[in-house]
C-alpha positions in Angstrom: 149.9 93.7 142.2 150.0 96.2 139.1 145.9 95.8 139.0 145.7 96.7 142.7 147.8 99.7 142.1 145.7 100.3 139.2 142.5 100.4 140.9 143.9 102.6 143.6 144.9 105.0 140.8 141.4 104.9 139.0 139.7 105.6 142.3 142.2 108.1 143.4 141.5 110.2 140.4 137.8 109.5 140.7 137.6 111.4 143.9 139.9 114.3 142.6 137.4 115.2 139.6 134.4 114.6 142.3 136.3 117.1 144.5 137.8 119.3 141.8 134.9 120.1 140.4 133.1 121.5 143.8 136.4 124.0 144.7 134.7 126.8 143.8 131.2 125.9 145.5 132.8 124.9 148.2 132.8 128.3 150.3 129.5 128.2 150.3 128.7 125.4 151.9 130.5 126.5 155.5 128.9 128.6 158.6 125.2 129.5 157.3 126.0 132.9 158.7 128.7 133.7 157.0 129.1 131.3 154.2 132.3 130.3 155.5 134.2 128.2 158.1 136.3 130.3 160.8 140.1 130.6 161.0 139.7 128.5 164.2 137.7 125.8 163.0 138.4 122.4 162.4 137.6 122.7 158.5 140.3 125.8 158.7 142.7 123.3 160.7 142.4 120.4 158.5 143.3 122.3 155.3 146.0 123.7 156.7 147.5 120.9 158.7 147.0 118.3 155.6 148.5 120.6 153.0 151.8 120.4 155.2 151.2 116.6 155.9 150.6 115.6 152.3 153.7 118.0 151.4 155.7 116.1 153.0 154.4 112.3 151.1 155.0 114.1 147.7 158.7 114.8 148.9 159.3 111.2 150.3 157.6 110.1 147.0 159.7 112.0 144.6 162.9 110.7 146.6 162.3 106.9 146.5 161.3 107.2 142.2 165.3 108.5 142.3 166.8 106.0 144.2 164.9 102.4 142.5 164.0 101.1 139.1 161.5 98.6 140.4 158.0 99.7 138.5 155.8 99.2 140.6 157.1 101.2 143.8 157.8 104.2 141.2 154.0 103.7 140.3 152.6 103.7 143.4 155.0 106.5 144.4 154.1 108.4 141.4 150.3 107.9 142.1 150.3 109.2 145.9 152.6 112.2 144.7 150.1 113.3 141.8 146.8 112.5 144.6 148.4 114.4 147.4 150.2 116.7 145.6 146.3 117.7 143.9 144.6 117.6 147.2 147.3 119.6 149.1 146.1 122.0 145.8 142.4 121.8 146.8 143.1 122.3 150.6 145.2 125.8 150.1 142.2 126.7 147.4 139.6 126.6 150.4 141.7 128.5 152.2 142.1 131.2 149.5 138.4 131.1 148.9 137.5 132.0 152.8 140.3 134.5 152.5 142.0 132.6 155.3 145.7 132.3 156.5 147.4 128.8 155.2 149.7 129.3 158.3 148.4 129.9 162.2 150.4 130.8 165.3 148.5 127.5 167.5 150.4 124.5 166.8 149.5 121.7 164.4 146.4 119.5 165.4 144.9 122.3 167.7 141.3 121.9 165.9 141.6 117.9 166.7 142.0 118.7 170.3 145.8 117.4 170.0 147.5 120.7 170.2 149.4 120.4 173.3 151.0 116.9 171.7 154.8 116.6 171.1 155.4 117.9 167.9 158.1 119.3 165.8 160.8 116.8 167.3 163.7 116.7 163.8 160.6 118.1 161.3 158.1 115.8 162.1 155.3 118.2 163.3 152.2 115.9 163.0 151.1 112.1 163.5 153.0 110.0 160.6 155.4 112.0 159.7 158.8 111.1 159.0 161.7 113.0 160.7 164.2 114.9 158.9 166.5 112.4 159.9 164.2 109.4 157.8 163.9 111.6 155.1 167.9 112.0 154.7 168.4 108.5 155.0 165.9 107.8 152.0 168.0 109.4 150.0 170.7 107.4 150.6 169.3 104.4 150.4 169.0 102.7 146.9 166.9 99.6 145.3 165.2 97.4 147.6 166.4 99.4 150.8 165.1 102.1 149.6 162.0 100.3 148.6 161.3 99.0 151.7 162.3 102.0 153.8 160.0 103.9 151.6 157.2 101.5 152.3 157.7 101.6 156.1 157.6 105.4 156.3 154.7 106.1 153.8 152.6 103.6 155.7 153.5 105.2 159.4 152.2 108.2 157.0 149.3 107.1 156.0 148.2 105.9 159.4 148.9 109.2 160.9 146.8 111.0 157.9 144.0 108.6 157.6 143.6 109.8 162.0 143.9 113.8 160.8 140.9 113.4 157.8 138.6 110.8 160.5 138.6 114.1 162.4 137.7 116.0 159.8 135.1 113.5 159.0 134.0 114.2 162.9 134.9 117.7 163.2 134.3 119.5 159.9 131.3 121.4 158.8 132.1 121.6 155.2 130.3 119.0 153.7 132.4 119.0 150.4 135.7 118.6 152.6 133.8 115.7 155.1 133.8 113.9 151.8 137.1 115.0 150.2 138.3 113.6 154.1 136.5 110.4 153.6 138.0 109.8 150.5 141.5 110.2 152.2 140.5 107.5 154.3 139.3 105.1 152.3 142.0 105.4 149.7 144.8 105.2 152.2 143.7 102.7 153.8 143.8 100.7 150.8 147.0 101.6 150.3 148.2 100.8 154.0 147.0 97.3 152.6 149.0 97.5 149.1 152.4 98.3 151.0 151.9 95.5 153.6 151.5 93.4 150.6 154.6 94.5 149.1 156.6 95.2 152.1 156.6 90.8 152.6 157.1 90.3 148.9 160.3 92.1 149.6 161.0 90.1 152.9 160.0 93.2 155.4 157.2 94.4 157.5 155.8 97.6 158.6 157.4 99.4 161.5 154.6 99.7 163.9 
């Protein structure tokens, strides 16, 4: 298990240089015209509707590490905190660099097409996240409740994160955030696979 959460790691931080060393590049690679992506696009969405997604997994992240001892769930939850917590840094950077706003009056998913979705119902505004209720509960629970509980919720997360960056993957012009997106996907799902893996060590399943 610790190698698998290893590799995750290693490749995790492989696409974080990759993408951390295009930031600055990266506005120029949007609408030939302009050199940049529109507030309304779906490269404008993404950033700004990830940044609030991925806020939200550092949080949970940061909550479970308090409430177990067991190693390796505080290393996995260390490792998605530090990942998300640096692309949630990269997302808000493109946004700076196109002088965009990080915050828009449509609601969430509105580049995907999903905008008139129910959303907002007890905090959780997009696909995967947990309600303000879950997140309270978390930090109630301690040692392999909170384990598993943790597990359960950061895999309804990643699910609902890996469908957000697949339509980035579709939608976006930004070739440097296409791949930043892909790299989402292919790491979380991964990871979907990891908590599975120690969700029945621990006698437990996902919730959906």
């Amino acid at each position: 298990m610790r190698r698998h959460i290893g590799w995750i790691a290693g490749a995790a931080a492989a696409v974080l240089v990759a993408a951390g060393a295009i930031t600055y590049a990266v506005a120029e690679d949007g609408d030939p015209g302009t050199g940049t992506p529109s507030a309304d696009s779906a490269d404008a969405g993404f950033a700004r509707d990830m940044a609030v997604h991925h806020q939200q997994a550092v949080e949970m992240s940061y909550i479970v590490r308090d409430r177990t001892t067991d190693e390796e769930v505080r290393r996995l939850a260390y490792d998605i905190a530090q990942t998300q917590a640096n692309q949630r840094g990269m997302l808000l950077g493109w946004l700076d660099l196109w002088e965009l706003p990080k915050v828009s009056a449509k609601p969430p998913m509105t580049w995907m097409g999903m905008g008139d979705m129910a959303s907002g119902k007890d905090g959780a505004l997009m696909p995967g996240m947990a309600t303000n209720a879950d997140l309270k509960k978390l930090g109630t629970l301690s040692g392999k409740q909170a384990e598993v509980f943790y597990l359960q919720l950061m895999t309804d997360h990643h699910k609902g994160g890996i469908h957000m960056a697949e339509g980035c993957v579709a939608k976006c012009t930004v070739g440097v955030e296409k791949k930043l997106a892909q790299g989402m996907v292919d790491a979380q799902q991964s990871e979907i696979q990891l908590m599975a893996d120690m969700l029945k060590e621990r006698g437990a399943k996902p919730r959906s």
